[in-house]
N, CA, C, O and CB atoms as a CASP TS submission, in Angstrom:
PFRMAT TS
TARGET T0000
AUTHOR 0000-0000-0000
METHOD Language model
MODEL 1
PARENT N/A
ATOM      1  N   UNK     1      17.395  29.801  88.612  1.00  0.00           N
ATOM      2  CA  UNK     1      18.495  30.254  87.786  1.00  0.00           C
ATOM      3  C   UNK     1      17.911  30.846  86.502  1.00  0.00           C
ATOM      4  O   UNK     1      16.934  30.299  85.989  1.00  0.00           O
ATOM      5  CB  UNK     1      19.490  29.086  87.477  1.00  0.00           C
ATOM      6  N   UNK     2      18.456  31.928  85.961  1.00  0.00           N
ATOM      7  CA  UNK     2      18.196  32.678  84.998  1.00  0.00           C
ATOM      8  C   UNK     2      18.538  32.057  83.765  1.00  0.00           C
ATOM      9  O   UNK     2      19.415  31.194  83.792  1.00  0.00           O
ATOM     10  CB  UNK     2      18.751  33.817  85.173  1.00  0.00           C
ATOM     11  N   UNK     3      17.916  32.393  82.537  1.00  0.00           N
ATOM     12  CA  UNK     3      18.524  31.741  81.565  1.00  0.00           C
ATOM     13  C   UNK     3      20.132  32.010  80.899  1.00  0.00           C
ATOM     14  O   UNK     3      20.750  31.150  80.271  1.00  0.00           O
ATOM     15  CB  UNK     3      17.594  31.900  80.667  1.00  0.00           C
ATOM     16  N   UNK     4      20.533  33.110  81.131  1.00  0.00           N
ATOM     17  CA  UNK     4      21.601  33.706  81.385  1.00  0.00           C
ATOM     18  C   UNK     4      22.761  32.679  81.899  1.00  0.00           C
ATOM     19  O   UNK     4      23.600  31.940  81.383  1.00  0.00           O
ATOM     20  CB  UNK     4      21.251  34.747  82.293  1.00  0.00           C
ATOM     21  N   UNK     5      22.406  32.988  82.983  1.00  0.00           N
ATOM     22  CA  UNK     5      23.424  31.971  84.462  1.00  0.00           C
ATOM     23  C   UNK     5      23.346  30.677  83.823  1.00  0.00           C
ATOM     24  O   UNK     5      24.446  30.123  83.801  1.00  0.00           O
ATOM     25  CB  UNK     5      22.550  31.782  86.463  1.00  0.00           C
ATOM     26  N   UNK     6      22.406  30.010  83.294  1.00  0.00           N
ATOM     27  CA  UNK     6      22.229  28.636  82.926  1.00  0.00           C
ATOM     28  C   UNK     6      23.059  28.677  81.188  1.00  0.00           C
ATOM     29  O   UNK     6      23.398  27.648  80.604  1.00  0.00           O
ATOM     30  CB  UNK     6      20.280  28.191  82.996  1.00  0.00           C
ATOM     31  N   UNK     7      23.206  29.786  80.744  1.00  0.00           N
ATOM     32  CA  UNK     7      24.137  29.324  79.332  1.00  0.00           C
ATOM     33  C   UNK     7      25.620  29.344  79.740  1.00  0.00           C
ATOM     34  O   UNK     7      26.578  28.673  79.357  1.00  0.00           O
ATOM     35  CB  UNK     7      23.958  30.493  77.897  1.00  0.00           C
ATOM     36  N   UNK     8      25.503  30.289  80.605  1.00  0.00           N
ATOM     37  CA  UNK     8      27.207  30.752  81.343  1.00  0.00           C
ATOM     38  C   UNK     8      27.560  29.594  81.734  1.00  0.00           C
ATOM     39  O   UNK     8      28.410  29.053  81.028  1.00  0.00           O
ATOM     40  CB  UNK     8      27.381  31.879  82.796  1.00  0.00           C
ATOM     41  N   UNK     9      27.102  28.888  82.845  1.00  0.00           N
ATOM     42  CA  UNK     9      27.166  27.531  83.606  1.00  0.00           C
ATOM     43  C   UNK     9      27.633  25.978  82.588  1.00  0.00           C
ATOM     44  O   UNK     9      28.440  25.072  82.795  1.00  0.00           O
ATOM     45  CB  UNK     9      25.455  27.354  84.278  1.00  0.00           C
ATOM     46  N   UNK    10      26.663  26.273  81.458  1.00  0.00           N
ATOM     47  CA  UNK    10      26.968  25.064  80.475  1.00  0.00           C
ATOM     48  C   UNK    10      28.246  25.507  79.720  1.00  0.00           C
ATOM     49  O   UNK    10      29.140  24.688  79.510  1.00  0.00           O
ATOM     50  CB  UNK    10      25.663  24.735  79.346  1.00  0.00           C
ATOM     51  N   UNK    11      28.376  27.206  79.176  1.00  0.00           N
ATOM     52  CA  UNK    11      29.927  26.975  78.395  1.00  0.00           C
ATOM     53  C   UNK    11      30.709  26.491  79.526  1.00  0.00           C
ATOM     54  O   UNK    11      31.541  25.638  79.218  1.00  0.00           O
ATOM     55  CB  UNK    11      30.759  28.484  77.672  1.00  0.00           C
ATOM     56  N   UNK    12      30.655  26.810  80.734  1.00  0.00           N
ATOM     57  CA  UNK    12      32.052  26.582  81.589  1.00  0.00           C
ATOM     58  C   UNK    12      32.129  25.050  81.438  1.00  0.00           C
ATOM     59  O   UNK    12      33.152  24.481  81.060  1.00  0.00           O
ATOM     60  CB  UNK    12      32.022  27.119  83.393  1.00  0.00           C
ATOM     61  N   UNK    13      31.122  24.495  81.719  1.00  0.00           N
ATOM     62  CA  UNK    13      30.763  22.996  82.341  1.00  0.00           C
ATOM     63  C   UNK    13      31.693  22.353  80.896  1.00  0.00           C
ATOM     64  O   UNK    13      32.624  21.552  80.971  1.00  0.00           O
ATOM     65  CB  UNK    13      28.562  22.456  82.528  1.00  0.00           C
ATOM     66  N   UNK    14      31.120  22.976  79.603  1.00  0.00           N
ATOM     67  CA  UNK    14      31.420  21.945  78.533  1.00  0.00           C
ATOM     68  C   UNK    14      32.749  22.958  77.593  1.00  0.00           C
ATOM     69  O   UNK    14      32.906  23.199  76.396  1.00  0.00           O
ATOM     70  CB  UNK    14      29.675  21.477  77.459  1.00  0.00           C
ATOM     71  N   UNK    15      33.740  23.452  79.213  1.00  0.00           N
ATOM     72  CA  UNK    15      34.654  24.521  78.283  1.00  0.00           C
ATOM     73  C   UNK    15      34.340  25.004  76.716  1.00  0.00           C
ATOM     74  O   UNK    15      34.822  24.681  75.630  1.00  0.00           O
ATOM     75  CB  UNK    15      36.058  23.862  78.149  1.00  0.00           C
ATOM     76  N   UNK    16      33.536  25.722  77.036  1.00  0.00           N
ATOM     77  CA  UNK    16      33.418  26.446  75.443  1.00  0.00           C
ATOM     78  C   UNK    16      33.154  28.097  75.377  1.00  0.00           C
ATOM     79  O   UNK    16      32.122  28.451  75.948  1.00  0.00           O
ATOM     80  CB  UNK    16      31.988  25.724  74.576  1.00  0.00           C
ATOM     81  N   UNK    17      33.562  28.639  75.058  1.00  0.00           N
ATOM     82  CA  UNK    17      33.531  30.337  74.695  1.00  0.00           C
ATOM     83  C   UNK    17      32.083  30.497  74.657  1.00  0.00           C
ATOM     84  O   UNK    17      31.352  29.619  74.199  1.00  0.00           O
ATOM     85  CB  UNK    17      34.300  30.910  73.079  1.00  0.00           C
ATOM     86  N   UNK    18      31.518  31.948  75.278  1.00  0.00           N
ATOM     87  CA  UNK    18      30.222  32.198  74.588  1.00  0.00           C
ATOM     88  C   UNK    18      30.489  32.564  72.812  1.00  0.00           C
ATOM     89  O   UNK    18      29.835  32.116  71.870  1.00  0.00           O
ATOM     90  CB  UNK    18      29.452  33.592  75.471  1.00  0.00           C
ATOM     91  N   UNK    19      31.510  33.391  72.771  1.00  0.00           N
ATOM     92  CA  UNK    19      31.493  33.517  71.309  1.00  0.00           C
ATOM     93  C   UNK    19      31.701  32.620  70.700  1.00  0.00           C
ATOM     94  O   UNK    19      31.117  32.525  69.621  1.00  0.00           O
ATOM     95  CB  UNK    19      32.180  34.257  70.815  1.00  0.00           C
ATOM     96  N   UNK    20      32.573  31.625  71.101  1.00  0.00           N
ATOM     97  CA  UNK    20      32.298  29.964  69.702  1.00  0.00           C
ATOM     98  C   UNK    20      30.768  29.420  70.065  1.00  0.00           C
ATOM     99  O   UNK    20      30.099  28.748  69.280  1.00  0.00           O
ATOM    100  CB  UNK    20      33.765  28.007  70.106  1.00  0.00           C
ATOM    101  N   UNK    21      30.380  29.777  71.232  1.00  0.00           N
ATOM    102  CA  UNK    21      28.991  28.605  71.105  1.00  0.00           C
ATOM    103  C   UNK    21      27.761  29.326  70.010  1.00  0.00           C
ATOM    104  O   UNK    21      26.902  28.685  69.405  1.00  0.00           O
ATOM    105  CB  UNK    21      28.064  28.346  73.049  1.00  0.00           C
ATOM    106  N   UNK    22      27.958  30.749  69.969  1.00  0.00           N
ATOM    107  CA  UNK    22      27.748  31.980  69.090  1.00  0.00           C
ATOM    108  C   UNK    22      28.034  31.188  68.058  1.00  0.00           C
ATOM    109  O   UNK    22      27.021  30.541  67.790  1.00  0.00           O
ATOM    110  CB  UNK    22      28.620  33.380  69.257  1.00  0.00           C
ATOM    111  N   UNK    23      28.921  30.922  67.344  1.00  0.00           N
ATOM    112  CA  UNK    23      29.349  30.779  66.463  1.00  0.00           C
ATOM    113  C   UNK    23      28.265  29.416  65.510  1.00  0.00           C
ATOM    114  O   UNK    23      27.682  29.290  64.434  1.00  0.00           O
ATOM    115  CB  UNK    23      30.798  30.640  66.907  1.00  0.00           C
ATOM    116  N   UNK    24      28.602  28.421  67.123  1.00  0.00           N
ATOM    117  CA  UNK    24      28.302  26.824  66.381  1.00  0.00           C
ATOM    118  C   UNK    24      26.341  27.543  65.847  1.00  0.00           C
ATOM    119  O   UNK    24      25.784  27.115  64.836  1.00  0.00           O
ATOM    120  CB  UNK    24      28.384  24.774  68.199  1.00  0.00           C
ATOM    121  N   UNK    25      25.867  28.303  66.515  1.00  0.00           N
ATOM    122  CA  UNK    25      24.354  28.542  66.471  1.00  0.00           C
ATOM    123  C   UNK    25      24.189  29.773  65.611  1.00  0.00           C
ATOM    124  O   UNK    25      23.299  30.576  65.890  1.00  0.00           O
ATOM    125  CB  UNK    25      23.672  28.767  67.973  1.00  0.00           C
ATOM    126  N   UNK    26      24.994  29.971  64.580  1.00  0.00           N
ATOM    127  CA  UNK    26      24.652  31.014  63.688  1.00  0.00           C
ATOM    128  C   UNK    26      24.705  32.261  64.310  1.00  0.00           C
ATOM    129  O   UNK    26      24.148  33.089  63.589  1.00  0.00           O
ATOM    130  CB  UNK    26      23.402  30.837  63.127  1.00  0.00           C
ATOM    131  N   UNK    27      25.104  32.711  65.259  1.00  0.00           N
ATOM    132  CA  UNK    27      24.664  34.431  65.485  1.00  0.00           C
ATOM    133  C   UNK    27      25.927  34.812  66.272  1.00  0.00           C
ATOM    134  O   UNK    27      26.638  34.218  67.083  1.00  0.00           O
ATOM    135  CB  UNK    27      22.993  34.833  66.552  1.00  0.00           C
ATOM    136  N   UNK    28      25.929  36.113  65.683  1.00  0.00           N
ATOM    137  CA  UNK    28      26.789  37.004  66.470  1.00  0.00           C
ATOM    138  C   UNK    28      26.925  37.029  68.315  1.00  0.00           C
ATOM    139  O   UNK    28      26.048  36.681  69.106  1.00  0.00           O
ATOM    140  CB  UNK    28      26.257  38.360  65.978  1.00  0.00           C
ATOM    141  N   UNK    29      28.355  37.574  68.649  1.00  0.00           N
ATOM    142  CA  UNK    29      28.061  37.322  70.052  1.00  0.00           C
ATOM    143  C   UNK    29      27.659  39.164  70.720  1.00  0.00           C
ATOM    144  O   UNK    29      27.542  39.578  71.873  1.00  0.00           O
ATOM    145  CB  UNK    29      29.717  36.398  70.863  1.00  0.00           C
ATOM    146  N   UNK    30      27.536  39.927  69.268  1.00  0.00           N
ATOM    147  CA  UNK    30      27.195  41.066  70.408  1.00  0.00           C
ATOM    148  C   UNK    30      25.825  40.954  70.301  1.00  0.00           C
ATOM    149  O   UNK    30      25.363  41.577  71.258  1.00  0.00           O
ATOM    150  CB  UNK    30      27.739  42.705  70.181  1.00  0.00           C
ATOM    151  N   UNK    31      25.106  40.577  69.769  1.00  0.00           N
ATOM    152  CA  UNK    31      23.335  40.086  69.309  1.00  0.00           C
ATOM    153  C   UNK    31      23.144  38.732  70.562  1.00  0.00           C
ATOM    154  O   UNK    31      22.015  38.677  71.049  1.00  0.00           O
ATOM    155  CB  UNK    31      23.154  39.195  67.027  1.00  0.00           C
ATOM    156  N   UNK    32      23.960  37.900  70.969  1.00  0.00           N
ATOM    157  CA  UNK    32      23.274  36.928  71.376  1.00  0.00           C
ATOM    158  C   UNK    32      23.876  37.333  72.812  1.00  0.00           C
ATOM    159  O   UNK    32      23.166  36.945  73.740  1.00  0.00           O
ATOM    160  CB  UNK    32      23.468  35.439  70.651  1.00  0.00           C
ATOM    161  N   UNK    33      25.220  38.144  73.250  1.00  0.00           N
ATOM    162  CA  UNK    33      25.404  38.919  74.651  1.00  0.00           C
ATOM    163  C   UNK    33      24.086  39.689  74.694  1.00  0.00           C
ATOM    164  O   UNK    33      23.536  39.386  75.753  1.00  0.00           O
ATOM    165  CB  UNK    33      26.830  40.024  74.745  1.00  0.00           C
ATOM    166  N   UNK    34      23.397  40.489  74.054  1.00  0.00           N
ATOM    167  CA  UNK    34      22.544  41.431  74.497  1.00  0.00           C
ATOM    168  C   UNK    34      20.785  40.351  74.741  1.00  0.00           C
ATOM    169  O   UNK    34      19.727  40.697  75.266  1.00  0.00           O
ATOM    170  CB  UNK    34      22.597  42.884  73.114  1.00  0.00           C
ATOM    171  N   UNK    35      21.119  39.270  74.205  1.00  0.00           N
ATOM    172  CA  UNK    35      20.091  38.396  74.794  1.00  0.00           C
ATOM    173  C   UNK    35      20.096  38.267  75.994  1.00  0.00           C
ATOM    174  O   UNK    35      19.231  38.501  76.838  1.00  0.00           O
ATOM    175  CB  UNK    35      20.072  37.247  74.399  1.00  0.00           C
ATOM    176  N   UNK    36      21.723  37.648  76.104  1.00  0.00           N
ATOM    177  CA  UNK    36      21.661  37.145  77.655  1.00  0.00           C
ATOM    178  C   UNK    36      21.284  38.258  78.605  1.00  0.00           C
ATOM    179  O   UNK    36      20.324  38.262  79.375  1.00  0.00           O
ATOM    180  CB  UNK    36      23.115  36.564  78.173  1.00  0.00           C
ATOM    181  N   UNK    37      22.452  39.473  78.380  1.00  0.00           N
ATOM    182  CA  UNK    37      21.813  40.500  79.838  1.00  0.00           C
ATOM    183  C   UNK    37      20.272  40.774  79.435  1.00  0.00           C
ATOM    184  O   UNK    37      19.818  41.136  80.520  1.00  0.00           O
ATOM    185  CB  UNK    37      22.759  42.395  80.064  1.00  0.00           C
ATOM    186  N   UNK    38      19.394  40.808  78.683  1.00  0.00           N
ATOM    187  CA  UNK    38      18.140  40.713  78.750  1.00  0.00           C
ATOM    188  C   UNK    38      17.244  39.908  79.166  1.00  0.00           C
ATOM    189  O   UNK    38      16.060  40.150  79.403  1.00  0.00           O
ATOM    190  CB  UNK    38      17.904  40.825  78.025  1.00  0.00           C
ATOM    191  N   UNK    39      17.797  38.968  79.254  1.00  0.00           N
ATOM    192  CA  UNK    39      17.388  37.021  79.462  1.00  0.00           C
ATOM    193  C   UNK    39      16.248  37.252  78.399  1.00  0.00           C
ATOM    194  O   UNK    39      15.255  37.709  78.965  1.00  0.00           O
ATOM    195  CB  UNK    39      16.595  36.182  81.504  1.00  0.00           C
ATOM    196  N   UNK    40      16.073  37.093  77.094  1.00  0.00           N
ATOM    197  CA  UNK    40      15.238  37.347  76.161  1.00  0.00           C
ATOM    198  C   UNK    40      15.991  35.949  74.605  1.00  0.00           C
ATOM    199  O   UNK    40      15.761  36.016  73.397  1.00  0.00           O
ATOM    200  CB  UNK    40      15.347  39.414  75.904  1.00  0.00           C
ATOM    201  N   UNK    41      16.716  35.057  75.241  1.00  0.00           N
ATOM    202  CA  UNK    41      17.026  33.656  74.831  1.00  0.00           C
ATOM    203  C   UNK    41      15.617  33.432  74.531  1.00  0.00           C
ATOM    204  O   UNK    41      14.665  33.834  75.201  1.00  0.00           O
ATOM    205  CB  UNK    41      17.772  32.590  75.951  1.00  0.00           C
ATOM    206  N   UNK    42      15.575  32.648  73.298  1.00  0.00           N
ATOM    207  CA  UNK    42      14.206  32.252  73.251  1.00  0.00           C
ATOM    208  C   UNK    42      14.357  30.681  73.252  1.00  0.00           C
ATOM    209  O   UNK    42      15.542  30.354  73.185  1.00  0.00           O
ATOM    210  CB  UNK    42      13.390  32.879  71.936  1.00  0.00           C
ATOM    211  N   UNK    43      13.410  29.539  73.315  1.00  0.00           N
ATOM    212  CA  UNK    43      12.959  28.178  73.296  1.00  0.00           C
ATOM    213  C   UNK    43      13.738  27.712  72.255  1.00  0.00           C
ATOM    214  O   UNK    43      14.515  26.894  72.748  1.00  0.00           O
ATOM    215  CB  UNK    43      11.460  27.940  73.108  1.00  0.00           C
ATOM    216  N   UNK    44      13.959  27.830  70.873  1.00  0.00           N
ATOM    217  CA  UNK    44      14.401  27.842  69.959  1.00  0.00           C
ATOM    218  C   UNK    44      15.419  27.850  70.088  1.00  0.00           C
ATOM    219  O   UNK    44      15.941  26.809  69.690  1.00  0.00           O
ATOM    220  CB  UNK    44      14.096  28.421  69.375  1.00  0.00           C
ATOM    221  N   UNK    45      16.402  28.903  70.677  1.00  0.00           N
ATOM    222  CA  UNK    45      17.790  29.437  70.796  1.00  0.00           C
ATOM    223  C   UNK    45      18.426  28.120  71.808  1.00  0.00           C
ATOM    224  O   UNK    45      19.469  27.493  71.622  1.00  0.00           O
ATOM    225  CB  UNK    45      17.828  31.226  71.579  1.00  0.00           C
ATOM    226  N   UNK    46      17.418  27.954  72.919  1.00  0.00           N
ATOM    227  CA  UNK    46      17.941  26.874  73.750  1.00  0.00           C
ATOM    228  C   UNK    46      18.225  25.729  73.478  1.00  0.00           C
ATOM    229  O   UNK    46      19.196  25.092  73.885  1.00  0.00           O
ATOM    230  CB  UNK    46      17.360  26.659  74.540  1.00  0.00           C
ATOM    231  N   UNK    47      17.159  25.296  72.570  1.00  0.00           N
ATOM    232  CA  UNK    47      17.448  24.000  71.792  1.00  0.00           C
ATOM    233  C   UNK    47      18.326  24.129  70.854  1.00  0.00           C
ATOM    234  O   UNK    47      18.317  23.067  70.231  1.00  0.00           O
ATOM    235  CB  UNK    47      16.370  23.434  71.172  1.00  0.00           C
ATOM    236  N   UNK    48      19.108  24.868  70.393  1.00  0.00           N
ATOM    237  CA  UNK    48      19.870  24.754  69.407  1.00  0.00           C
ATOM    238  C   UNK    48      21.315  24.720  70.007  1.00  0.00           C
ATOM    239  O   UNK    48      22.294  24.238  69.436  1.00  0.00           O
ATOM    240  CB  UNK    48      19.581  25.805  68.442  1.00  0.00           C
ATOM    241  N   UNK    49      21.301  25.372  71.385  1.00  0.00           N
ATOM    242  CA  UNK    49      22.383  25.409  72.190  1.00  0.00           C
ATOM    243  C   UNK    49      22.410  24.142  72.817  1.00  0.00           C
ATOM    244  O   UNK    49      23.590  24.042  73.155  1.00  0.00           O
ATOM    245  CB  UNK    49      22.374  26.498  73.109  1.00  0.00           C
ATOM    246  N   UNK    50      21.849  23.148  73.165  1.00  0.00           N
ATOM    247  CA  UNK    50      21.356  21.940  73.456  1.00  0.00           C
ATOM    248  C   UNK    50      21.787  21.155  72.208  1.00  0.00           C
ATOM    249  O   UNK    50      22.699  20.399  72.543  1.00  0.00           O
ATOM    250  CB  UNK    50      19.830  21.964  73.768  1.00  0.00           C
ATOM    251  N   UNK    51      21.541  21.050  71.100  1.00  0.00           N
ATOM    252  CA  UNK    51      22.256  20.516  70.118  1.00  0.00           C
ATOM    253  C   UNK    51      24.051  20.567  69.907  1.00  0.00           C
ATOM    254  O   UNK    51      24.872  19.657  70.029  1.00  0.00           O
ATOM    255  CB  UNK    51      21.596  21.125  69.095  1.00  0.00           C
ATOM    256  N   UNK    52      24.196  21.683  69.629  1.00  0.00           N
ATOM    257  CA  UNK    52      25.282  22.273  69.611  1.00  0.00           C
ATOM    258  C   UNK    52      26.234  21.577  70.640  1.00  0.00           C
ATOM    259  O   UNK    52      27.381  21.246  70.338  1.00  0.00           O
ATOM    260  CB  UNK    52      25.039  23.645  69.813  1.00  0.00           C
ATOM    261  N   UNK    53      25.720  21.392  71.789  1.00  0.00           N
ATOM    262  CA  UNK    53      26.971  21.205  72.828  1.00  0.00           C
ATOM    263  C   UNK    53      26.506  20.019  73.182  1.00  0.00           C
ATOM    264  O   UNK    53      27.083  19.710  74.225  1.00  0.00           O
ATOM    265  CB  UNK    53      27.255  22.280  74.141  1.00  0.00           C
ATOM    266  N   UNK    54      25.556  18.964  72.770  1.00  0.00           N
ATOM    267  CA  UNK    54      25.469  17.611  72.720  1.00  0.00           C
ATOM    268  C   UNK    54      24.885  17.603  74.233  1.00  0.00           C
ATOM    269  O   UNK    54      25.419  16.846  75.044  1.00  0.00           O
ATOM    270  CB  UNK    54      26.928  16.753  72.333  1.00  0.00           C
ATOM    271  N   UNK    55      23.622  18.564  74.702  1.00  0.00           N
ATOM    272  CA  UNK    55      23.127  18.044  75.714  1.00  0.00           C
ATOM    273  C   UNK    55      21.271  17.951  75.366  1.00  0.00           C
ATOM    274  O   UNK    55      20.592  17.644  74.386  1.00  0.00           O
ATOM    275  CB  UNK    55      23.689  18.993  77.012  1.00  0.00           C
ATOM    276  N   UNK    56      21.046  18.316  76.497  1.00  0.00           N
ATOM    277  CA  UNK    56      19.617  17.764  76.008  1.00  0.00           C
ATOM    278  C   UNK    56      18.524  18.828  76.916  1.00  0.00           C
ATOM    279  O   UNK    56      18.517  18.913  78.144  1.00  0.00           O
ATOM    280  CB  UNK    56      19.385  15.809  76.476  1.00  0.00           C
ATOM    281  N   UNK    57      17.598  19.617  75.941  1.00  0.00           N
ATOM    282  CA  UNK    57      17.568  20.873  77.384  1.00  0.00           C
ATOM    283  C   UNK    57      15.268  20.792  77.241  1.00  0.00           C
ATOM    284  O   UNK    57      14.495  20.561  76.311  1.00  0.00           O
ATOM    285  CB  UNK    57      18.830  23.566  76.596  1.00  0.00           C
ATOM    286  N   UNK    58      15.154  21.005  78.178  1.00  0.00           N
ATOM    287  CA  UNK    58      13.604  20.939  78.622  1.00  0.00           C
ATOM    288  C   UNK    58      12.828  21.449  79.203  1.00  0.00           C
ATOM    289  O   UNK    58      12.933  21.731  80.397  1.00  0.00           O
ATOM    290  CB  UNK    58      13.297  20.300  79.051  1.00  0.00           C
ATOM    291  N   UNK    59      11.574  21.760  78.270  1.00  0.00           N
ATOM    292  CA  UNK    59      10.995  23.001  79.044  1.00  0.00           C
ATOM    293  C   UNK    59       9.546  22.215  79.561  1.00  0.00           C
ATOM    294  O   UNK    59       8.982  21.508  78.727  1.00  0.00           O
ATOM    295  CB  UNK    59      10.722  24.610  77.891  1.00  0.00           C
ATOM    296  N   UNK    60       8.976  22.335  80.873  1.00  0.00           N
ATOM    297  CA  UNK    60       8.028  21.311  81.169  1.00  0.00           C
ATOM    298  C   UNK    60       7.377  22.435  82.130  1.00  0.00           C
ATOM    299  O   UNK    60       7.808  23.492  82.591  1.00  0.00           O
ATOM    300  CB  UNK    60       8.610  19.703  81.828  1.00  0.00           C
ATOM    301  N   UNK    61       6.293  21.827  82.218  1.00  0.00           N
ATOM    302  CA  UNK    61       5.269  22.399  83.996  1.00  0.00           C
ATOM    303  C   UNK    61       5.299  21.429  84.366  1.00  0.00           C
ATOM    304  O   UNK    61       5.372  20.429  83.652  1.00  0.00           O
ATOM    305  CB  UNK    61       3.542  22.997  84.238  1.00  0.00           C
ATOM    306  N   UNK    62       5.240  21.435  85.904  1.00  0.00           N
ATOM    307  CA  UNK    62       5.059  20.500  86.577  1.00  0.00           C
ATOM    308  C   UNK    62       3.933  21.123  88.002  1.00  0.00           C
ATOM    309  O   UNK    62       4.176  22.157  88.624  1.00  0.00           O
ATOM    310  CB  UNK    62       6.584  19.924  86.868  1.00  0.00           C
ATOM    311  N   UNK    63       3.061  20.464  88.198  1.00  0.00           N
ATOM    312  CA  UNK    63       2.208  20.409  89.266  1.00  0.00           C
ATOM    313  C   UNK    63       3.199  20.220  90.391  1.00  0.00           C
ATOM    314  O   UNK    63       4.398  19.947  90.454  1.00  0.00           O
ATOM    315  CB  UNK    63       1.106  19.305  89.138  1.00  0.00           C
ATOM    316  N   UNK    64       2.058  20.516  91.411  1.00  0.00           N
ATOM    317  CA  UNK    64       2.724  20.530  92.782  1.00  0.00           C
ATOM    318  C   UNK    64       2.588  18.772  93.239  1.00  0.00           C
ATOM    319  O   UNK    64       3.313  18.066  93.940  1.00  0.00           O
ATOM    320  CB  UNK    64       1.768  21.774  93.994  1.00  0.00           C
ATOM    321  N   UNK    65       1.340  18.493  92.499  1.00  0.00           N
ATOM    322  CA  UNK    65       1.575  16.386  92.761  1.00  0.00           C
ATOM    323  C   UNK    65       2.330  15.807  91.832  1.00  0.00           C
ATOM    324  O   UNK    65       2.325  14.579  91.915  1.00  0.00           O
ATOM    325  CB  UNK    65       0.073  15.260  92.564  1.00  0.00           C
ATOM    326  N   UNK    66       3.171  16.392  90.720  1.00  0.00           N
ATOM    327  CA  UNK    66       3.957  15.869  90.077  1.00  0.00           C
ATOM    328  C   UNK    66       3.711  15.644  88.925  1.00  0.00           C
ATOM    329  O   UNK    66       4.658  15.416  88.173  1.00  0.00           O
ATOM    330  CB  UNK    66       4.269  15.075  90.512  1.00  0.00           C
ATOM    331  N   UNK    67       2.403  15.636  88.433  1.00  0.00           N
ATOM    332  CA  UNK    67       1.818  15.652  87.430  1.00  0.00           C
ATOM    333  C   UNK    67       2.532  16.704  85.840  1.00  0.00           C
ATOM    334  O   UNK    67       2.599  17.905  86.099  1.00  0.00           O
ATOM    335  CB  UNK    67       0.500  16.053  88.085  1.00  0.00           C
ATOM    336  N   UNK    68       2.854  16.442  84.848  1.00  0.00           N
ATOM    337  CA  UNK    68       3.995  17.030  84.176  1.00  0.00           C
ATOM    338  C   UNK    68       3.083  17.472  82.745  1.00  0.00           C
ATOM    339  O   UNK    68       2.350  16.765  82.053  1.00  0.00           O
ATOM    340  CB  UNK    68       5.452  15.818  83.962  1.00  0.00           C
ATOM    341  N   UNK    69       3.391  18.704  82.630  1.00  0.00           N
ATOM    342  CA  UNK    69       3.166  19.516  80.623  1.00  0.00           C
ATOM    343  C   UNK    69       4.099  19.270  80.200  1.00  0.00           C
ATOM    344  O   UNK    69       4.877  20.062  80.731  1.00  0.00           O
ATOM    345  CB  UNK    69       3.021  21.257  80.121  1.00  0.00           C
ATOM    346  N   UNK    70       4.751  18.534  79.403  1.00  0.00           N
ATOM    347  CA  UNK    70       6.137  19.062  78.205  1.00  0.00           C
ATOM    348  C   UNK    70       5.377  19.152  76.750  1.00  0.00           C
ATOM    349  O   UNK    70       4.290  18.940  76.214  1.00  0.00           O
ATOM    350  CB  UNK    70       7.720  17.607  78.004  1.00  0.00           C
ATOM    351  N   UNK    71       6.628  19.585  76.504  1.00  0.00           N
ATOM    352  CA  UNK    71       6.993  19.431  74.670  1.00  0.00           C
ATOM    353  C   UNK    71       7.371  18.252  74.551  1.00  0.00           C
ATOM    354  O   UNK    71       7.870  17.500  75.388  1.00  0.00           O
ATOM    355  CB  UNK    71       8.244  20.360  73.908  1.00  0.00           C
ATOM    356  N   UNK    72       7.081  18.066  73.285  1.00  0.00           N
ATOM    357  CA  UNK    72       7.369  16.735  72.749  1.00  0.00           C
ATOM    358  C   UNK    72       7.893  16.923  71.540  1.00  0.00           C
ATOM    359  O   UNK    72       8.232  15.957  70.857  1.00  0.00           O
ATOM    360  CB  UNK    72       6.254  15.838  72.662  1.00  0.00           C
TER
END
């Protein structure tokens, strides 16, 4: 899933407008629409959208034995 599809998916999930979730994260929605059709969301942007809507979002590698990179 694109990062796109995955912000679309959470306003529906947590009924919320892209333009209010725009809103709760400081930026315009024709600046943060032209993210999405770009998929050019950055790490930053995600976590703040992750705040914002009270979830919890993670960026990790994971090996093929399971073995895991995150952020911390």
């Amino acid at each position: 899933m694109i990062t796109s599809e995955m912000v679309r998916e959470l306003c529906e999930k947590q009924n919320i407008s892209i333009a209010k979730l725009c809103r709760c994260i400081g930026q315009t929605p024709q600046n943060f629409n032209e993210k999405l059709k770009q998929n050019t969301v950055s790490f930053v942007e995600m976590m703040a959208i992750a705040e914002a809507l009270g979830v919890r979002y993670e960026q990790v590698f994971i090996f093929p034995n399971g073995e895991k990179i995150e952020l911390e």
